[in-house]
Structure formats: C-alpha cells, structure tokens
Backbone bond lengths (Angstrom), bond angles and torsions (degrees), N, CA, C in turn:
res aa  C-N    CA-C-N  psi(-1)  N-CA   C-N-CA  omega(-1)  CA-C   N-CA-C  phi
1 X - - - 1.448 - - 1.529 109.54 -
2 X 1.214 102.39 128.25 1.954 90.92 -178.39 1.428 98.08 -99.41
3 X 0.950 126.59 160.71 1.738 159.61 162.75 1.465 103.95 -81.58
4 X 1.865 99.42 121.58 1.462 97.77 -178.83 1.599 101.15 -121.42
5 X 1.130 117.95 105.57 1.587 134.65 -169.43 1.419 128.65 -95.75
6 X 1.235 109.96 97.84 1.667 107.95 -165.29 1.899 98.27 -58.98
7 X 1.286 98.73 161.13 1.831 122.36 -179.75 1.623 99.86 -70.09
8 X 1.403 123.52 -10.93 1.478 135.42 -171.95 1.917 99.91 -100.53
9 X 1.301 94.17 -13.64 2.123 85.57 177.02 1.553 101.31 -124.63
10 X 1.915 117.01 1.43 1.354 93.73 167.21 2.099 127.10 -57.21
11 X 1.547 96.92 -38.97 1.511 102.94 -158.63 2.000 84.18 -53.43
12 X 1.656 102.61 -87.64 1.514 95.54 178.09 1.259 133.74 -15.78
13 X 1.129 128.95 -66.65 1.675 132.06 162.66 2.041 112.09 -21.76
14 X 1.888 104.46 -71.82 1.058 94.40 146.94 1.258 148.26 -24.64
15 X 1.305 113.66 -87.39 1.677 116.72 164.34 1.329 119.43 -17.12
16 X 1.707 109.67 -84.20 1.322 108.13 173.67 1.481 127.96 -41.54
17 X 0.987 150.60 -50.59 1.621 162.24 133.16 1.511 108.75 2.52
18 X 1.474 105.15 -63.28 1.614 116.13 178.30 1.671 100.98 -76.70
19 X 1.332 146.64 -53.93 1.019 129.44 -162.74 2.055 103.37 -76.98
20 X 1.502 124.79 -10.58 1.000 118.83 162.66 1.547 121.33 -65.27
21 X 1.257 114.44 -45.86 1.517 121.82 171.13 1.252 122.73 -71.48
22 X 1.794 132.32 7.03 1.363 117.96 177.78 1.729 74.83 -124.55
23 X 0.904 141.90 -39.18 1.533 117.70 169.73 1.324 119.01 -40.86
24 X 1.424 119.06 -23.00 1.353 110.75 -176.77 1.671 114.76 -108.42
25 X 1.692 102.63 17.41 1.549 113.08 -166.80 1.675 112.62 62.45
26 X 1.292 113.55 57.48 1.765 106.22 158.96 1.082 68.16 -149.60
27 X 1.935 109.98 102.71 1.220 129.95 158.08 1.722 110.49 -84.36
28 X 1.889 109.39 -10.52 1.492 121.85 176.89 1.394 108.77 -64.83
29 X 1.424 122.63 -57.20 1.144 140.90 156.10 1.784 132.71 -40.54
30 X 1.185 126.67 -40.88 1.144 139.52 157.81 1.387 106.06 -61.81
31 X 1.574 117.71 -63.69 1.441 96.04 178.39 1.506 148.66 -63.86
32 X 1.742 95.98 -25.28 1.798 106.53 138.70 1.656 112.79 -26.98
33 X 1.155 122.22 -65.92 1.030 97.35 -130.43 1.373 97.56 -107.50
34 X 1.458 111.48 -6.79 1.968 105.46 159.77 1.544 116.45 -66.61
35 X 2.094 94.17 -24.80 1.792 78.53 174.06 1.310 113.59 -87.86
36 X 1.028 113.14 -40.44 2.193 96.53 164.48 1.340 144.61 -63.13
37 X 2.220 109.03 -2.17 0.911 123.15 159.49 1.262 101.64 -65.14
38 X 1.637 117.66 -56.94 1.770 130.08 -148.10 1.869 90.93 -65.13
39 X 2.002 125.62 -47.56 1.031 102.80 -168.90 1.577 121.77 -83.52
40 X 0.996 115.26 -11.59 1.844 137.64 154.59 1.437 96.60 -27.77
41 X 1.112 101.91 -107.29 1.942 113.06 179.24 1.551 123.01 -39.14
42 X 1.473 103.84 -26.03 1.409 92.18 168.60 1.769 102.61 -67.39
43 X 1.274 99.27 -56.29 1.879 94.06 -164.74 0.996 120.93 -27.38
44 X 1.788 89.47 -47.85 1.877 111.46 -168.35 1.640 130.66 -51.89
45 X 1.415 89.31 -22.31 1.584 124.92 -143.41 1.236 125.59 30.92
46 X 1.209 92.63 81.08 2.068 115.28 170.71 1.647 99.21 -147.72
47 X 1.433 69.79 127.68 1.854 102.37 164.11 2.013 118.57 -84.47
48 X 1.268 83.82 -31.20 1.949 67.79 -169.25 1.330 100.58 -78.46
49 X 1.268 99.42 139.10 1.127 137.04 162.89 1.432 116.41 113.30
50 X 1.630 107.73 -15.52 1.662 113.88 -169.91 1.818 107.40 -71.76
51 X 1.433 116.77 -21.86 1.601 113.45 160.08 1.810 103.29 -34.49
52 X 1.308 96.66 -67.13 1.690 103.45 -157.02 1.669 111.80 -40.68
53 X 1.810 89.44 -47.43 1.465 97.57 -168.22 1.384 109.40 -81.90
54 X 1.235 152.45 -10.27 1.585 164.63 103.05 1.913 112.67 7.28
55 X 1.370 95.41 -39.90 1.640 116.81 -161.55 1.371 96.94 -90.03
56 X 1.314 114.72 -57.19 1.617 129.27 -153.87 1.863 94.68 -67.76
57 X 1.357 100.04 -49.96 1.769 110.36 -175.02 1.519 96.97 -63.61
58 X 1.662 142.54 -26.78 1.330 140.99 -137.25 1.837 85.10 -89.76
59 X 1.840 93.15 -48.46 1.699 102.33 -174.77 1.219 123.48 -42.71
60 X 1.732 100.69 -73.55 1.710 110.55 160.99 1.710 134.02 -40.13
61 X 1.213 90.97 12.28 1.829 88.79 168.20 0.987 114.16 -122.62
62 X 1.858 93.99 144.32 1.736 107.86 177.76 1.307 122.62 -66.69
63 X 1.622 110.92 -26.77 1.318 132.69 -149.32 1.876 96.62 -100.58
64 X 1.221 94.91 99.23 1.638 114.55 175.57 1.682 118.08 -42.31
65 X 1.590 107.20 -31.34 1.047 98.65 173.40 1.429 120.45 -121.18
66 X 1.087 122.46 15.70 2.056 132.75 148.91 1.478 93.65 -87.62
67 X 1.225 142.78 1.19 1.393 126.69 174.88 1.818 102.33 -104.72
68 X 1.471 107.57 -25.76 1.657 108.65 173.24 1.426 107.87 -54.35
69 X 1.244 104.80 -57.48 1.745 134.35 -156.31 1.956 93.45 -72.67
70 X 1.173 107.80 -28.93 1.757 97.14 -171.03 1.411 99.81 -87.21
71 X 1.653 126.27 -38.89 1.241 127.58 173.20 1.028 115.93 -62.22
72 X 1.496 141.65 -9.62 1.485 159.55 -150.51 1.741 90.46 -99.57
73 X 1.583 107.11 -72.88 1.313 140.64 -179.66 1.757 100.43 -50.45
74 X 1.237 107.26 -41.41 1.768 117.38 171.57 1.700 121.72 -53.68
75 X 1.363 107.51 -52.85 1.001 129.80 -165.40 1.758 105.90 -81.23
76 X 1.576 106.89 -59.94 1.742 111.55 168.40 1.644 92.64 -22.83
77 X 1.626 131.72 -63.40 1.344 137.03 -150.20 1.245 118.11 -71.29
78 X 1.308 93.92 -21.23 1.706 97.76 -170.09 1.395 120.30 -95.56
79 X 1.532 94.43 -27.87 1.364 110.78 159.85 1.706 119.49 -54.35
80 X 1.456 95.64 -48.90 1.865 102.28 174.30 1.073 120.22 -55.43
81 X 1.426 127.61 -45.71 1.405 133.32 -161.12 1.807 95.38 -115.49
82 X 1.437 114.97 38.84 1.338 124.90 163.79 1.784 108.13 36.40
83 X 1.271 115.59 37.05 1.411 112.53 174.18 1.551 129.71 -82.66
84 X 0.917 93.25 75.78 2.018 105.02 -161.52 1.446 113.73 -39.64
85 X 1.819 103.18 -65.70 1.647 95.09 155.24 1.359 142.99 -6.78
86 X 1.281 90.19 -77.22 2.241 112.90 -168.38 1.623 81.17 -65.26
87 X 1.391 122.79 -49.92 1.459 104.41 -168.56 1.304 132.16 -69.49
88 X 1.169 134.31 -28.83 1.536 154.70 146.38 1.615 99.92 -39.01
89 X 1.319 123.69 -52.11 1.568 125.25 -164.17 1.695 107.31 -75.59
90 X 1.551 97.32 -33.55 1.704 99.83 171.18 1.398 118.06 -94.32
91 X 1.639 134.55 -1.02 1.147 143.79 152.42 1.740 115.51 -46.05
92 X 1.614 80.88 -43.97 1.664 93.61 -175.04 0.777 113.23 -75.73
93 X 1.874 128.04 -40.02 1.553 131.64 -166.51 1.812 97.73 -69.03
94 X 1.266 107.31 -56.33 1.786 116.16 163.73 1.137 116.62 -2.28
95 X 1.685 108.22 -84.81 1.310 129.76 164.48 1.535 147.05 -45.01
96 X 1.340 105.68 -29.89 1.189 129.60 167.51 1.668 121.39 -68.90
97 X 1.486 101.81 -16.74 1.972 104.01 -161.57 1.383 90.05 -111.45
C-alpha cells in the first residue's frame, strides 16, 4: 500500500520522527532526519514546518555555536510562517546562551 502524503505533513512527519529518536538518545539519528526533513522542504518549496525542524536539530547540539546559527536559521522560519510560539521559545533559547 503506498502512503500518499501531502507537502503540508512532510515538515511534521519529519519533526515528529526526529524528536522520537533524541527522546530515546540517538541524537545521530534525529539529526539525520531534521537534515532530510530541512532538505525535503527546501526542494519542495515549503517552509512550514522547517522552523520546528531548524529548532529540534538547534537542541541536539553539543556545539554552542551550530546551535546559535540553527536557532538563528529557526527563528528566520518562524518568523516566515508567522509561528509566534516556536518564536518566543527560541527568543528565550537566544537569550539564555
């Protein structure tokens, strides 16, 4: 049976997928798959949802400053696709480092 998936449930699909695998510590795995969510939607050309997956990859890093630059890259998105939430939550992460 194939799965017919609108370009509007790739980002989510993503997301969820990656935030299942760093809940369970395969932060290797999660980050797969925010970057093949993030290059997915670019191809596609759709933005919603790529904030989330921008955010989720920003968390999972050790590296203080690929986590500035992804929340940076987070925020540009959230701003686009008017996501007030994610943006307030990465205002804070911003602020906090």
């Amino acid at each position: 049976m194939e799965v017919n998936m609108t370009t509007t449930q790739l980002g989510p699909s993503y997301y969820q997928a990656a935030c299942f695998y760093a809940k369970r510590g395969n932060q290797e795995r999660a980050n797969a798959l925010c970057d093949e969510g993030i290059q997915t939607l670019l191809e596609v050309n759709v933005t919603d949802g790529i904030e989330a997956l921008f955010f989720e990859k920003a968390i999972i890093q050790d590296d203080p400053q690929k986590q500035f630059e992804l929340l940076k890259q987070a925020d540009y998105y959230a701003k686009q696709n008017k996501n007030l939430p994610l943006k307030a939550l990465i205002r804070e992460k911003l602020t906090s480092n």
